[in-house]
Rosetta silent file (secondary structure, phi, psi, omega in degrees, C-alpha in Angstrom):
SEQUENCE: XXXXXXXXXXXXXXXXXXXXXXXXXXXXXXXXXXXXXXXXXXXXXXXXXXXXXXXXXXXXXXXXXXXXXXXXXXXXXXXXXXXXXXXXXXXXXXXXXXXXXXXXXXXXXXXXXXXXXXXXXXXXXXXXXXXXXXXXXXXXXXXXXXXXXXXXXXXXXXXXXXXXXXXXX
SCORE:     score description
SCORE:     0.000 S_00000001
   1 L     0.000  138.663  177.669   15.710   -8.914  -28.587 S_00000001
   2 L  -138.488  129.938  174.633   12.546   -7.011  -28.288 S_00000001
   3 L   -83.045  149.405  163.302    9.993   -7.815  -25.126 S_00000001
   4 L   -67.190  133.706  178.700    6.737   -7.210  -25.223 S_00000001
   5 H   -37.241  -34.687  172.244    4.596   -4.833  -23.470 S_00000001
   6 H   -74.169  -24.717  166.950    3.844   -7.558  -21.059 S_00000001
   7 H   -62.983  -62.558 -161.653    7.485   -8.393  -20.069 S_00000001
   8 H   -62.690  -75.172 -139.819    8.518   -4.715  -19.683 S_00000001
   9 H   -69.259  -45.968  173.599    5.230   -3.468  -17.341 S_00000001
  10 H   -23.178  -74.582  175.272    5.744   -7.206  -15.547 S_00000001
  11 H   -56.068  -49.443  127.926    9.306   -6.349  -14.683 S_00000001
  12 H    15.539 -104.396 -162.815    8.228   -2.947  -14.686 S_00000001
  13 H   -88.327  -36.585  160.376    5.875   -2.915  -11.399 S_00000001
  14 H   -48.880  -32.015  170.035    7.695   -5.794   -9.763 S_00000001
  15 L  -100.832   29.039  171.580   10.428   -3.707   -9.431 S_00000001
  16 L   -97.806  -53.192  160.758    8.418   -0.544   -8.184 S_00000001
  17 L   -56.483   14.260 -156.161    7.169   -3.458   -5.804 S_00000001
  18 L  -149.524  -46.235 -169.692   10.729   -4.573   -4.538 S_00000001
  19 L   -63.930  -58.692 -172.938   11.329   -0.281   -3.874 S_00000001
  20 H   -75.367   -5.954  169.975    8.348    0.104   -2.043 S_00000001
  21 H   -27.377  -51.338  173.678    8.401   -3.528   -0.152 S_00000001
  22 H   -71.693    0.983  171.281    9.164   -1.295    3.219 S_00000001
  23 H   -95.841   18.834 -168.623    5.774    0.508    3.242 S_00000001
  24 L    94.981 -141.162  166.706    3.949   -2.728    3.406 S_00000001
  25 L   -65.471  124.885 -173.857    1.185   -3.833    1.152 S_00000001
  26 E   -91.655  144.781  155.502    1.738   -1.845   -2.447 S_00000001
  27 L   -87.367 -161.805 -139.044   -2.024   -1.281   -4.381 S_00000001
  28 L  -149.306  -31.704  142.352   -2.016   -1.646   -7.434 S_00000001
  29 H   -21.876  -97.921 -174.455   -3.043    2.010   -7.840 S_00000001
  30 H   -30.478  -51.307 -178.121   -0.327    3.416   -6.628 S_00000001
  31 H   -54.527  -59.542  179.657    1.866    1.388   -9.294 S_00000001
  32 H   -24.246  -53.910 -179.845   -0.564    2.093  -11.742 S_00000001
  33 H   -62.117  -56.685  173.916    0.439    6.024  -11.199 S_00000001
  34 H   -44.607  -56.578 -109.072    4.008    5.426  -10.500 S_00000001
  35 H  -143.227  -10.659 -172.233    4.644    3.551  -13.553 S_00000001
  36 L    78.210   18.730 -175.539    2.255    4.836  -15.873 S_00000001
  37 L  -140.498  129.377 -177.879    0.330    1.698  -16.546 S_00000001
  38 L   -62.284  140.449  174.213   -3.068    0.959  -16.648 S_00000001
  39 H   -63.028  -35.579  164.980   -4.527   -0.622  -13.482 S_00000001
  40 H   -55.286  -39.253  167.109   -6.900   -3.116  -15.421 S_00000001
  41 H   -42.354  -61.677  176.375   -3.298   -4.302  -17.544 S_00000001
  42 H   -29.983  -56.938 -175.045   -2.193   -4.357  -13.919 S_00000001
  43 H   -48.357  -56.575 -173.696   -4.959   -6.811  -12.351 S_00000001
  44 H   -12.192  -97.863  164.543   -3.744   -8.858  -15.527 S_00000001
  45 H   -27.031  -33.930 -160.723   -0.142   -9.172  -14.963 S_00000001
  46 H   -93.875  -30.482  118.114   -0.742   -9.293  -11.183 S_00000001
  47 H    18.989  -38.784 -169.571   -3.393  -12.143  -11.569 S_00000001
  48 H   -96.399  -73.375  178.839   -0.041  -14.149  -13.577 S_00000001
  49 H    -7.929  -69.000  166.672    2.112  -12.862  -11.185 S_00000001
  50 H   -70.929  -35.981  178.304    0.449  -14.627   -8.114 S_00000001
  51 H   -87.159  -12.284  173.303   -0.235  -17.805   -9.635 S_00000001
  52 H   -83.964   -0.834 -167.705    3.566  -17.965  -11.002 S_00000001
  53 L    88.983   12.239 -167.754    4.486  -17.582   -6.919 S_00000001
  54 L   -89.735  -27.658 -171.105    6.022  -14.360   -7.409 S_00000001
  55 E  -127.607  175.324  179.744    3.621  -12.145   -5.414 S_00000001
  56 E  -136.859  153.382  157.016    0.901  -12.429   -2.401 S_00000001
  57 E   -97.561   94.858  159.907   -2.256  -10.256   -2.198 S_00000001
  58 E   -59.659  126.141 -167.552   -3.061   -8.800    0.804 S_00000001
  59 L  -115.960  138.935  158.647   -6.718   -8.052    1.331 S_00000001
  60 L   125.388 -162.475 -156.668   -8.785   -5.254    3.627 S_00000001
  61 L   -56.429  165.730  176.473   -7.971   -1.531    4.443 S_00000001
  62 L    53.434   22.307 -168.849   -4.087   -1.180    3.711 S_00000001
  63 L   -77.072  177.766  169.107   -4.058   -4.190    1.486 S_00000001
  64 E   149.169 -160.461  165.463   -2.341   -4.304   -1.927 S_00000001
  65 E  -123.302  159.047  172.662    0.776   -6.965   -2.764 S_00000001
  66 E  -111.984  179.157 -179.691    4.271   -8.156   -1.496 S_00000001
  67 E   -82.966  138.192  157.109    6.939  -10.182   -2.750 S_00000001
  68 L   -86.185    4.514  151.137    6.483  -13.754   -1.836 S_00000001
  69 L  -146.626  165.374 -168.229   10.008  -14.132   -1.728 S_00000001
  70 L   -57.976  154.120  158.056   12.632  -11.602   -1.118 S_00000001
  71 H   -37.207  -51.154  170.945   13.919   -9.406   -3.577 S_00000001
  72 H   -66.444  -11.014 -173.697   17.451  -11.338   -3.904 S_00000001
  73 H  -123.061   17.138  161.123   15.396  -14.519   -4.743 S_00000001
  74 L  -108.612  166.388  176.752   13.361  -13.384   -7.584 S_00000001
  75 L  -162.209  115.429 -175.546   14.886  -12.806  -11.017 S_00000001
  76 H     2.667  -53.875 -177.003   13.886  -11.209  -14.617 S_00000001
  77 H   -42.787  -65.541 -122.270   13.529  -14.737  -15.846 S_00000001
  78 H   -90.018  -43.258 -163.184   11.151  -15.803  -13.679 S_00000001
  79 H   -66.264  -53.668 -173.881    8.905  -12.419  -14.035 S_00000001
  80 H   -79.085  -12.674  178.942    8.748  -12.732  -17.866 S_00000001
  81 H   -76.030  -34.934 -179.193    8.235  -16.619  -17.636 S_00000001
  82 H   -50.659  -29.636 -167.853    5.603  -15.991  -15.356 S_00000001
  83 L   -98.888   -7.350  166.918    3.337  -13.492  -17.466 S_00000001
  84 L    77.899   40.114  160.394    3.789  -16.317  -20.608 S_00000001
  85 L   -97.252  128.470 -161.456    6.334  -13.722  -22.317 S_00000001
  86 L   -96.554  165.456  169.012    8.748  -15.773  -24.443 S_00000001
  87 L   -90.931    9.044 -176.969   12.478  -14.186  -24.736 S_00000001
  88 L   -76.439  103.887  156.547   12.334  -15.822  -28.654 S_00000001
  89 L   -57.548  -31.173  177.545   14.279  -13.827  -30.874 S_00000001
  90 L   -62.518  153.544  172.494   13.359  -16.178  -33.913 S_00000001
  91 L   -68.072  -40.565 -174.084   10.700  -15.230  -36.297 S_00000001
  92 L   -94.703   31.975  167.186    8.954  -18.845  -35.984 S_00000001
  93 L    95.034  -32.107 -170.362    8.334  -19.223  -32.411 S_00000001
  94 L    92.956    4.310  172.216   10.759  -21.523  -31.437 S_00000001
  95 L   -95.057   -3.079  175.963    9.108  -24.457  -33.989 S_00000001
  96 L    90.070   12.361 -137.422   11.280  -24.250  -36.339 S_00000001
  97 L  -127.084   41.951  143.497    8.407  -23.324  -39.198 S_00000001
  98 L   -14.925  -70.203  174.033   10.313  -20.346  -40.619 S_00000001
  99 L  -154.115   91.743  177.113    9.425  -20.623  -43.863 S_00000001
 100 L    63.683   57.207  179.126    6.333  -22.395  -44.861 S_00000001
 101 L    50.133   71.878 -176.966    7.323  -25.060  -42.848 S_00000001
 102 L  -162.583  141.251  148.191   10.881  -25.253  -43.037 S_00000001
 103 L   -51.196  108.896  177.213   13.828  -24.201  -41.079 S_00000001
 104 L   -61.961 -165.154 -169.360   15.440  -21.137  -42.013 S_00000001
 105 L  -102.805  -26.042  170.300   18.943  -20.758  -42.298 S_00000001
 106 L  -106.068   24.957 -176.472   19.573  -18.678  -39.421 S_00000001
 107 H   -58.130   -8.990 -150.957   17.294  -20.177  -37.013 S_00000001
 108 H  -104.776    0.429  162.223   19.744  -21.810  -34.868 S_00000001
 109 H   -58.691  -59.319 -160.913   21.092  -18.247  -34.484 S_00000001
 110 H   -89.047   -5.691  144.605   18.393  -16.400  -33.440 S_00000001
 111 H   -65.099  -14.003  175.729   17.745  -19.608  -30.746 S_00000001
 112 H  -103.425  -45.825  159.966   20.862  -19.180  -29.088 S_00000001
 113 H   -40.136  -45.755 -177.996   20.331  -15.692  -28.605 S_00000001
 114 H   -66.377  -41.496 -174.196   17.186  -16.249  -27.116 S_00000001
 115 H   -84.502   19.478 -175.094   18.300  -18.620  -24.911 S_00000001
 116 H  -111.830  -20.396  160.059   21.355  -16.670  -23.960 S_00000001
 117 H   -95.121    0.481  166.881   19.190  -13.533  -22.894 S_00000001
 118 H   -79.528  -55.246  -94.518   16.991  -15.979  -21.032 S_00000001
 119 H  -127.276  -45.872  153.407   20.056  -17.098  -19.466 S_00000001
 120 L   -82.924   -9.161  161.766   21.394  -13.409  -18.474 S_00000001
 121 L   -70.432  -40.976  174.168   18.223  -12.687  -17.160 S_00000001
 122 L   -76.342   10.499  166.435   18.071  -15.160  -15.069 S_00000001
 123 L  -111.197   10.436  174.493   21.193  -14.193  -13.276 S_00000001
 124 L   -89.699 -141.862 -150.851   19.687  -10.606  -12.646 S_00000001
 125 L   160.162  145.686  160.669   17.780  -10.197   -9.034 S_00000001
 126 L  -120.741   32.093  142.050   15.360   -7.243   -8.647 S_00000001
 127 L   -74.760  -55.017 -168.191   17.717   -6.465   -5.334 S_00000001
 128 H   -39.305  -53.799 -173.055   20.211   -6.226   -8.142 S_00000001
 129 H   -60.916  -44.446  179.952   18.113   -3.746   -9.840 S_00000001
 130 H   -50.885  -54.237 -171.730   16.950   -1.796   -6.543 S_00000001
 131 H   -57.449  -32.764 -145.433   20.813   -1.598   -5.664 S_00000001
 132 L   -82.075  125.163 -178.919   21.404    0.105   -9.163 S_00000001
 133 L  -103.603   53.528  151.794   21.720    3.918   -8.031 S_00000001
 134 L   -81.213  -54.383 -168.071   20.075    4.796  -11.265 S_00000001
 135 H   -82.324  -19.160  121.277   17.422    3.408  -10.506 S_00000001
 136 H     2.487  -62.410 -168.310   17.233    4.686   -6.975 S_00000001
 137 H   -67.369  -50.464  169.570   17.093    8.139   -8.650 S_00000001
 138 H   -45.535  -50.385 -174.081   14.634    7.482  -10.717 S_00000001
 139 H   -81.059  -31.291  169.404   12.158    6.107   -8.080 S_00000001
 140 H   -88.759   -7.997  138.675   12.748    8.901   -5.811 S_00000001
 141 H   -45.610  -68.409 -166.611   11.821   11.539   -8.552 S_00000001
 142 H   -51.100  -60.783 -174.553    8.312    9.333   -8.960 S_00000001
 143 H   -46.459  -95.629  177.909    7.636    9.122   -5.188 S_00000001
 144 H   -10.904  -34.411  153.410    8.241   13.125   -5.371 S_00000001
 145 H   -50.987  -80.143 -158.768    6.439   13.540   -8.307 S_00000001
 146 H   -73.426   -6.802  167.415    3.383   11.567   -6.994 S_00000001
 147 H   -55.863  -50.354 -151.173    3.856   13.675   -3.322 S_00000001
 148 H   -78.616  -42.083  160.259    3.200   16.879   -5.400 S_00000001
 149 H   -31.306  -94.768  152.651    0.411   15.345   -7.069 S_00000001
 150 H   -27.631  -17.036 -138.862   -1.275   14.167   -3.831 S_00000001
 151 H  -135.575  -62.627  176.393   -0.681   17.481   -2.304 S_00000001
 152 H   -58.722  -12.468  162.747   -2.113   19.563   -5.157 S_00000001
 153 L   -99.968  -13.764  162.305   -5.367   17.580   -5.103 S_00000001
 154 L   -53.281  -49.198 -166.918   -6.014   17.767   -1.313 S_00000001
 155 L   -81.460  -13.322  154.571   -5.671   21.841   -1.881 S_00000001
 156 L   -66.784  -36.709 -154.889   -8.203   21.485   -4.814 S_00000001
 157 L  -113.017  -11.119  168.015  -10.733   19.792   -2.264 S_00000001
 158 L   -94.201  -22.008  176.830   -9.783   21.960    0.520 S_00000001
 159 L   -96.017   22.024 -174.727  -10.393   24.834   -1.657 S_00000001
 160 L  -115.113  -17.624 -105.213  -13.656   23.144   -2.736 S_00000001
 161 L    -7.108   66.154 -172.694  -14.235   22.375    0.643 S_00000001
 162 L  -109.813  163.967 -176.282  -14.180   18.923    0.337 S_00000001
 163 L  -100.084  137.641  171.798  -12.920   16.182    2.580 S_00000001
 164 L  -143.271  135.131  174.288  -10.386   13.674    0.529 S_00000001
 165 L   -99.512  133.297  160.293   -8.974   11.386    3.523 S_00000001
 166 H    -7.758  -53.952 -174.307   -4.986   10.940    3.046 S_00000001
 167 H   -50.623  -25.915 -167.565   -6.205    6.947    2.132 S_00000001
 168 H  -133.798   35.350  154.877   -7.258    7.657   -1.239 S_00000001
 169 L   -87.448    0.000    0.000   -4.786    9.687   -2.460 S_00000001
């Protein structure tokens, strides 16, 4: 199976949302940084994201998005269904139209695969993933990462003498 750029950064920044879920509202920014992915992709994705029920927007100073349902009640499935990313392993789509409008010989293969990685996705959680202390490691190296970041561009603007308030780092 191979996902699409839109599945992975989907899953991607939802579960950078489900780490950071105790600071509050996440921006979209922030992810953007974390994760390496452009914030207009972002807008996209978040844009599907809200209208599949997965997320809320919070709006005004401290704004950004939450989960709209806990972390244990969302699931991979759900993220990539949401964003119109199919899990189809087949060459034709899932129509059957293989070759020049015909069924191939292994379609009914590569359809049961697909539906059998929709089918372990949807029994993954992105508390499951948050629990994973891989991934744990990983996300505290970014937050660290983006600390040093933040820290080194205040002391550019302090040695510029510039004001950059804490908010828009």
């Amino acid at each position: 199976m191979r996902l699409t750029t839109k599945g992975r950064y989907a899953v991607t920044a939802m579960l950078d949302l489900a780490i950071h879920k105790a600071q509050g509202p996440v921006n979209l920014a922030d992810i953007s940084h974390r994760q390496a992915i452009s914030l207009s992709y972002l807008e996209q994705l978040f844009a599907k994201l809200r209208r599949g029920s997965l997320v809320i927007s919070v709006r005004g100073p401290g704004g950004g998005y939450e989960l709209q349902r806990s972390s244990e009640a969302i699931f991979i499935a759900e993220i990539i269904d949401a964003v119109n990313e199919s899990v189809d392993t087949t060459r034709c789509h899932g129509a059957g139209d293989c070759q020049g409008g015909e069924t191939c010989l292994t379609h009914y293969l590569w359809e049961d695969l697909s539906n059998q990685i929709h089918n372990f996705l949807e029994d993954i959680s992105l508390a499951d993933l948050v629990a994973k202390s891989e991934i744990k490691l990983i996300a505290a190296k970014q937050d660290r990462q983006r600390m040093v970041v933040n820290e080194n561009i205040r002391e550019i603007g302090e040695a510029n003498d510039l004001r950059i308030p804490h908010s828009s780092l």
